[in-house]
C-alpha positions in Angstrom: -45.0 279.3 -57.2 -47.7 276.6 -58.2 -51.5 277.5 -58.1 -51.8 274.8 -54.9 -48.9 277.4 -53.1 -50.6 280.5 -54.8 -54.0 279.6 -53.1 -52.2 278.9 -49.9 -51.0 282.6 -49.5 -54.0 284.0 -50.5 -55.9 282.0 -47.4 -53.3 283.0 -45.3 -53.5 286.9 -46.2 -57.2 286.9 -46.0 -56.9 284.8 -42.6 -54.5 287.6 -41.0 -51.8 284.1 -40.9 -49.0 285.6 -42.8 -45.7 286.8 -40.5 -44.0 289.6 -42.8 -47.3 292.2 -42.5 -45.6 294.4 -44.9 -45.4 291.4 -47.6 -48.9 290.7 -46.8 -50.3 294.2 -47.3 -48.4 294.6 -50.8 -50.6 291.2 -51.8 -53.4 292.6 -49.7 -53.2 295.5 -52.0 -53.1 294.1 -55.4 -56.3 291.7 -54.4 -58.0 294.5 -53.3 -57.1 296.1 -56.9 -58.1 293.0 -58.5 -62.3 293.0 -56.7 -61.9 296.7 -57.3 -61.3 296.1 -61.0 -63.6 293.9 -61.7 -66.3 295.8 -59.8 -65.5 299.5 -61.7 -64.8 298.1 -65.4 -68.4 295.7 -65.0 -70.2 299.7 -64.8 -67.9 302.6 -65.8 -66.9 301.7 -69.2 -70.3 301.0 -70.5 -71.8 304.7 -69.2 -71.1 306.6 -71.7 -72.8 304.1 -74.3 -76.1 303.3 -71.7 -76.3 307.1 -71.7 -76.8 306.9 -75.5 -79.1 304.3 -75.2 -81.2 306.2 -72.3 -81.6 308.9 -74.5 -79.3 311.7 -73.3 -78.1 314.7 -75.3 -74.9 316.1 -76.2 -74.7 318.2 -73.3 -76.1 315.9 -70.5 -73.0 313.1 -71.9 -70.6 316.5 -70.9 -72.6 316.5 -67.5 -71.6 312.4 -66.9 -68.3 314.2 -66.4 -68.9 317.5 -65.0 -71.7 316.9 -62.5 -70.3 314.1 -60.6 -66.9 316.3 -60.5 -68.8 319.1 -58.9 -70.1 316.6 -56.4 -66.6 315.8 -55.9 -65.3 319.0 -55.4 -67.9 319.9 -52.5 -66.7 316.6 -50.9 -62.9 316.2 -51.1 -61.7 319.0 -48.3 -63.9 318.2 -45.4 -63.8 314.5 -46.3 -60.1 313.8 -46.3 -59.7 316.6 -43.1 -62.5 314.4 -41.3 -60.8 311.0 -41.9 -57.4 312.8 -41.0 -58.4 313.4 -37.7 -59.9 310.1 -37.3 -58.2 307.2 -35.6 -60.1 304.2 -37.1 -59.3 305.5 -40.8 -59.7 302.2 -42.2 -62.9 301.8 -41.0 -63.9 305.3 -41.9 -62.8 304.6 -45.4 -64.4 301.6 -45.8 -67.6 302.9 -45.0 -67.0 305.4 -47.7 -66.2 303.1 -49.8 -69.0 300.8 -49.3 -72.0 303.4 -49.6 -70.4 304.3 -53.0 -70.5 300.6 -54.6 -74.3 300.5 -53.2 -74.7 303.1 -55.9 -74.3 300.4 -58.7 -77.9 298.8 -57.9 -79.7 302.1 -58.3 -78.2 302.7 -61.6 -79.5 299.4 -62.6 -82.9 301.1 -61.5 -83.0 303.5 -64.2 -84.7 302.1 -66.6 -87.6 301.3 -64.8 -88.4 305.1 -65.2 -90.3 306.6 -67.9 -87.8 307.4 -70.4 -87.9 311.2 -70.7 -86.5 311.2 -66.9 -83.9 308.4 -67.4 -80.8 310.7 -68.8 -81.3 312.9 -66.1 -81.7 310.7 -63.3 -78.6 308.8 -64.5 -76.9 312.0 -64.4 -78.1 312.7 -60.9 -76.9 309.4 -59.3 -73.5 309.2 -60.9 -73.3 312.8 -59.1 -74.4 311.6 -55.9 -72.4 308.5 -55.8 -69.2 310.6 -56.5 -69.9 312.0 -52.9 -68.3 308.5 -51.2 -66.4 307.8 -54.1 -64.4 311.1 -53.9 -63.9 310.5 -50.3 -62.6 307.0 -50.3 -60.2 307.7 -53.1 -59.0 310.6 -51.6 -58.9 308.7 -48.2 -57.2 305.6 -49.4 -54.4 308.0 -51.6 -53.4 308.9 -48.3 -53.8 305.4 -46.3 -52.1 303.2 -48.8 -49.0 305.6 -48.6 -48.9 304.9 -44.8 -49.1 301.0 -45.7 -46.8 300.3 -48.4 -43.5 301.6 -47.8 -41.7 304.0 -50.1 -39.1 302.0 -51.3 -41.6 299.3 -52.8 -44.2 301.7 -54.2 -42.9 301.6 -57.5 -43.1 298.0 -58.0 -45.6 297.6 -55.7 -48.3 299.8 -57.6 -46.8 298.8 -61.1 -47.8 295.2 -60.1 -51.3 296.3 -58.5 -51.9 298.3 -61.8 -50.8 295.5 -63.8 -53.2 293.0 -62.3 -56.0 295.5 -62.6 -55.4 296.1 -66.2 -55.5 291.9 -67.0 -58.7 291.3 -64.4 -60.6 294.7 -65.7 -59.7 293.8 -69.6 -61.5 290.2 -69.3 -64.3 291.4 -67.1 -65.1 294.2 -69.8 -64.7 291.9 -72.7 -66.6 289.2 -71.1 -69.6 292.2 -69.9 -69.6 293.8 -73.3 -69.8 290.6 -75.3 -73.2 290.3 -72.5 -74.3 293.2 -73.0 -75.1 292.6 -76.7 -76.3 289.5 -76.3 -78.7 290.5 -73.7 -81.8 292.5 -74.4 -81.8 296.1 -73.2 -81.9 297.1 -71.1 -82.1 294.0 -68.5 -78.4 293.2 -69.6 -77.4 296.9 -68.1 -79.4 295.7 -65.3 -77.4 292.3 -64.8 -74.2 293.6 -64.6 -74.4 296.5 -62.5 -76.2 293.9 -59.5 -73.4 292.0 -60.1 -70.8 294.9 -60.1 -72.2 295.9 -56.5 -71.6 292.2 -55.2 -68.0 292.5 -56.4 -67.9 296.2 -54.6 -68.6 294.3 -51.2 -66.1 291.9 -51.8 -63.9 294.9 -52.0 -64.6 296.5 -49.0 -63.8 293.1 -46.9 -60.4 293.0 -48.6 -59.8 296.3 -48.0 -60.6 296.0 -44.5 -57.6 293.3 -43.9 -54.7 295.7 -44.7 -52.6 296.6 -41.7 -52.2 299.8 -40.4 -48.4 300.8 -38.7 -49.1 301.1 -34.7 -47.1 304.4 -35.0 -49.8 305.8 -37.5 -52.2 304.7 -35.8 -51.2 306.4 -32.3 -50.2 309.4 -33.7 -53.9 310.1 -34.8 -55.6 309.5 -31.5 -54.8 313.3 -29.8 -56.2 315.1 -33.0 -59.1 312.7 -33.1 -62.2 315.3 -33.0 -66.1 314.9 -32.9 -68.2 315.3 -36.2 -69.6 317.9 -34.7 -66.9 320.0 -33.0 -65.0 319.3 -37.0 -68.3 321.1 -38.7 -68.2 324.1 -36.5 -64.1 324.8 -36.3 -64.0 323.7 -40.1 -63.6 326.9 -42.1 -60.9 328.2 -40.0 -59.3 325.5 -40.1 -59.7 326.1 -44.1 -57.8 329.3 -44.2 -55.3 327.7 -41.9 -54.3 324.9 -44.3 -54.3 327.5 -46.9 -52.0 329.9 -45.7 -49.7 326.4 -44.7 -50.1 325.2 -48.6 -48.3 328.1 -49.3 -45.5 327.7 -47.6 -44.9 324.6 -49.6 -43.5 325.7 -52.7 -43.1 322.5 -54.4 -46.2 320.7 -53.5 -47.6 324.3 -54.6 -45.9 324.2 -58.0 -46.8 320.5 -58.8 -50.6 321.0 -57.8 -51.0 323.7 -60.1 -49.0 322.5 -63.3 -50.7 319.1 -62.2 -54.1 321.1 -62.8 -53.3 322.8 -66.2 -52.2 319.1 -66.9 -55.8 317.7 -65.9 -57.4 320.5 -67.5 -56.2 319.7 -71.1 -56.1 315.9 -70.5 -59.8 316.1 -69.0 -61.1 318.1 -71.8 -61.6 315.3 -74.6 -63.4 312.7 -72.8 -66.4 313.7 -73.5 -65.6 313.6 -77.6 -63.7 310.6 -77.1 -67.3 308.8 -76.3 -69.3 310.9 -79.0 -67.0 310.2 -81.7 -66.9 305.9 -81.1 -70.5 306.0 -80.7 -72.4 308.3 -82.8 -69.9 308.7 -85.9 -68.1 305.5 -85.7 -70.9 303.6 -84.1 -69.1 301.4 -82.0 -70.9 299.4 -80.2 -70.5 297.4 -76.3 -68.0 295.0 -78.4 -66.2 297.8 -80.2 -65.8 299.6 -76.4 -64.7 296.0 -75.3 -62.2 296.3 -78.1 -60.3 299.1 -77.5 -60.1 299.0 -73.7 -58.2 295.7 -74.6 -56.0 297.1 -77.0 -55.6 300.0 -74.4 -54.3 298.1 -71.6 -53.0 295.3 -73.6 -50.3 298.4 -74.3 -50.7 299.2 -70.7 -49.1 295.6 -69.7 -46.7 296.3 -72.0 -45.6 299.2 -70.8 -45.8 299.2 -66.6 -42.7 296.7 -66.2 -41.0 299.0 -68.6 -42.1 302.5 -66.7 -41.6 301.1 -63.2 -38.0 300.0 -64.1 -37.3 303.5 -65.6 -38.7 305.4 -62.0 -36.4 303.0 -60.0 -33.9 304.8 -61.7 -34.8 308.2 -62.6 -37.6 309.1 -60.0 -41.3 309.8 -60.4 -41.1 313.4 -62.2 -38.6 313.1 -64.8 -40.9 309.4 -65.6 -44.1 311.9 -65.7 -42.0 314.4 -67.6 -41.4 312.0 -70.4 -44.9 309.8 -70.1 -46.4 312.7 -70.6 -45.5 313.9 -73.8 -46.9 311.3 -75.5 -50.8 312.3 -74.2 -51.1 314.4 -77.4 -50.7 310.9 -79.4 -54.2 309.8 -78.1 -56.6 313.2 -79.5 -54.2 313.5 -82.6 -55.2 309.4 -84.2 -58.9 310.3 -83.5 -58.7 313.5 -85.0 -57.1 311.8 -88.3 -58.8 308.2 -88.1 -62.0 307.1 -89.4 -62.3 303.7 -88.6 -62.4 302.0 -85.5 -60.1 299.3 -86.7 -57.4 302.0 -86.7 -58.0 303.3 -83.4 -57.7 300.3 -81.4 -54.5 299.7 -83.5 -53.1 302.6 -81.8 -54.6 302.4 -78.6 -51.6 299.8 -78.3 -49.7 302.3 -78.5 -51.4 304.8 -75.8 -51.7 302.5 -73.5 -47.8 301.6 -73.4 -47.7 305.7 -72.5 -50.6 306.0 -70.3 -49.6 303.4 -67.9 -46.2 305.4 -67.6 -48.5 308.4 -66.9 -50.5 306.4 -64.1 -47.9 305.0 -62.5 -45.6 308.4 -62.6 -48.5 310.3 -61.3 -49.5 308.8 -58.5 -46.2 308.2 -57.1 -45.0 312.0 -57.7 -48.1 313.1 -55.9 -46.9 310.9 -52.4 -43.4 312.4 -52.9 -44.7 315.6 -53.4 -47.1 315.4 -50.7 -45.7 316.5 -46.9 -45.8 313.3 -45.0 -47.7 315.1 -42.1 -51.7 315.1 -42.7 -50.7 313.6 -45.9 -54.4 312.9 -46.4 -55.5 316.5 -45.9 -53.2 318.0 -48.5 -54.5 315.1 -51.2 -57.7 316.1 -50.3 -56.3 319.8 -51.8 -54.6 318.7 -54.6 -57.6 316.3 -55.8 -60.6 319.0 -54.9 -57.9 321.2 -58.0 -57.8 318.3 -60.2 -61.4 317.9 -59.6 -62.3 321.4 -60.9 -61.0 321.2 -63.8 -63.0 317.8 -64.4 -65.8 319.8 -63.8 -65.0 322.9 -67.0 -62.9 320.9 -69.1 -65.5 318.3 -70.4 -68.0 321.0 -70.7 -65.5 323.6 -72.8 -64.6 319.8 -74.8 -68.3 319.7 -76.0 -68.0 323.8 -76.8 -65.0 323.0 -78.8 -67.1 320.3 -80.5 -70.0 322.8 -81.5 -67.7 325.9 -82.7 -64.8 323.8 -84.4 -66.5 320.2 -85.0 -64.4 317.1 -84.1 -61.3 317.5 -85.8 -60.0 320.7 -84.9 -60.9 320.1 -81.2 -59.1 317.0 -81.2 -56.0 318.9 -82.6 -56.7 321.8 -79.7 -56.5 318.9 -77.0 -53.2 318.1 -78.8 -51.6 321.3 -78.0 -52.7 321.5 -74.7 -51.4 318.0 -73.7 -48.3 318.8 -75.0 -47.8 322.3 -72.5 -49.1 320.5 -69.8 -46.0 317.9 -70.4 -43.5 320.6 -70.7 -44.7 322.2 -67.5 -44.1 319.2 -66.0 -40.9 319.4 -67.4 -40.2 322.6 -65.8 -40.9 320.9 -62.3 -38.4 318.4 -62.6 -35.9 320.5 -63.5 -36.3 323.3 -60.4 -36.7 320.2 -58.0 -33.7 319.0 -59.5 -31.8 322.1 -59.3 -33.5 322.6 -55.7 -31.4 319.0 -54.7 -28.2 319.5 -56.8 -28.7 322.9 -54.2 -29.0 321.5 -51.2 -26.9 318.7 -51.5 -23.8 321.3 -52.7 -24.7 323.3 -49.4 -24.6 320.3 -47.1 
């Protein structure tokens, strides 16, 4: 298709003109992916290093990790059971979505403050703004799997995620390149206003996907009151509860998918100490490798979405996981920065087969009925271990120093990947049953 015929679609999806609404959500999606990109990688790349620049300790860059997850946490369950019994969910989300990106003008505020309060009132708005954040993502998990249809997810999202990794490399190479150019810390200041305005742009796109009428009728009888939802909403707690148990294999993937989280989650917080304060990377060198990371990740998504088509999402998870122990094992043997983006190549080829498998194993995991809700369970998990595992990361870091927990974050990537192993094999075995019976 030319540029000329390229732009014509795009007015017509954003004019509510195309005819095939299923065609036009799947492009709907991957420009909403594309504004989303570019509003998340001008801000959330860069945190780690304008927390180092504000001033903050070892233990408040753990808390960039851990508070906001606690935040999270607190807001997942009631969030995704409120929109669940919503009818207007898009608007509901939206809304979510749109008080979160606001966030990106105060953090541009911060360094108006005197500096001995900056760290901790950067710490204090990522957690606040995690409150919509958490609710929209865990919102949209579940509305997007309503929207694109199951037999064009794998391709669907592969192409999304592709798109997101070519917009969000330039935008952080272009903002990184800025940000050293600029003078601190009105560069920081810059970006993020402009981050918000791309965060609004979002929200409209998102607003033009389409919605089945079936989905949407079906949600009108359990439609309830904010009100009438806070008073009936711990019993209705322990009711989902005792019905998640019941589900054996959404049981068994949320919790191996928690061990996995746990020992994935638990180097981030090194990952950003080590660049910055023994390698001294700087906004380019952060620039750097995020483009070597998803220059591997382009690489690598045509080649994983190909593989799921034909083997299904757990056996892809299965085997995209086992290479997560690549990633702490070249920092815990690299000096040089050269030699880590070289690799990052490398890890990003894997981690896009991670992504991908991941997402789409949690919808087919996931009972279709208040598909929503139970995301909203399996994410408040995942959530709590993003709120220990940075924290025991920088413990690690003080008992063992860098290389030995880099080598323990190893290990413990490479048993979450054999648990996941495990999965595929009993829901394997579980079919292979089933379909004998029948």
């Amino acid at each position: 298709m030319s540029l000329q015929g390229y732009l014509r679609t795009v007015k017509a999806d954003l004019h509510d003109r195309s005819e095939d609404w299923q065609e036009q959500n799947i492009r709907l999606n991957n420009y909403h992916g594309i504004v989303s990109a570019l509003a998340a990688n001008m801000v959330m790349p860069f945190i780690g290093i304008f927390a180092v620049r504000l001033g903050a300790s070892n233990f408040q860059i753990g808390l960039i990790s851990s508070a906001p997850a606690f935040v999270s946490l607190l807001a997942m369950i009631p969030g995704a059971k409120f929109v669940d019994s919503q009818h207007d969910k898009k608007r509901l989300i939206a809304a979510f979505m749109l008080a979160n990106r606001l966030f990106y003008l105060i953090l541009a505020l911060i360094p108006f403050f005197t500096a001995d309060r900056r760290a901790l009132l950067l710490i204090v708005t990522l957690a606040i703004m995690s409150l919509p954040g958490a609710v929209s993502n865990v919102a949209w998990q579940g509305f997007i799997a309503r929207v694109v249809p199951p037999d064009r997810r794998a391709i669907a999202f592969a192409e999304r995620s592709r798109l997101m990794n070519i917009i969000g490399t330039i935008s952080v190479l272009i903002v990184g390149r800025m940000l050293d150019i600029l003078t601190y810390p009105l560069g920081y200041q810059i970006i993020f206003a402009i981050a918000c305005m791309f965060g609004l742009l979002e929200v409209w796109v998102f607003r033009k996907l389409k919605e089945q009428n079936c989905t949407m009728e079906a949600s009108v009888d359990q439609e309830v009151t904010l009100a009438h939802f806070a008073r009936n909403f711990f019993r209705s707690v322990v009711t989902d509860v005792r019905e998640i148990t019941t589900k054996k294999s959404f049981r068994r993937f949320a919790l191996v998918s928690l061990f996995f989280h746990f020992a994935w989650q638990i180097a981030w917080p090194l990952f950003t100490l080590y660049q910055t304060k023994e390698l001294g990377a700087n906004n380019l060198w952060i620039s750097i490798l995020h483009l070597s990371n998803t220059g591997g990740s382009l690489l690598g998504f045509g080649f994983w979405a190909q593989y799921m088509r034909k083997n299904g999402s757990l056996k892809t998870l299965f085997t995209s996981t086992l290479g997560m122990c690549i990633v702490p094992l070249i920092f815990a043997f690299s000096r040089s920065l050269y030699t880590i983006a070289f690799f990052s190549i490398l890890t990003g080829i894997i981690f896009s087969g991670v992504m991908l498998s991941l997402f789409n194993a949690l919808l087919d995991m996931t009972p279709e009925e208040r598909k929503t809700t139970y995301i909203g369970y399996y994410n408040t998990a995942i959530t709590a271990s993003a709120i220990f595992a940075p924290m025991a990361g920088v413990a690690l870091l003080e008992v063992m120093g860098y290389r030995n927990a880099f080598l323990v974050a190893a290990l413990l990537r490479i048993l979450g990947s054999l648990a996941f192993g495990l999965i595929y094999l009993s829901e394997n075995n579980l079919l292979k049953g089933k379909f004998h019976h029948d």
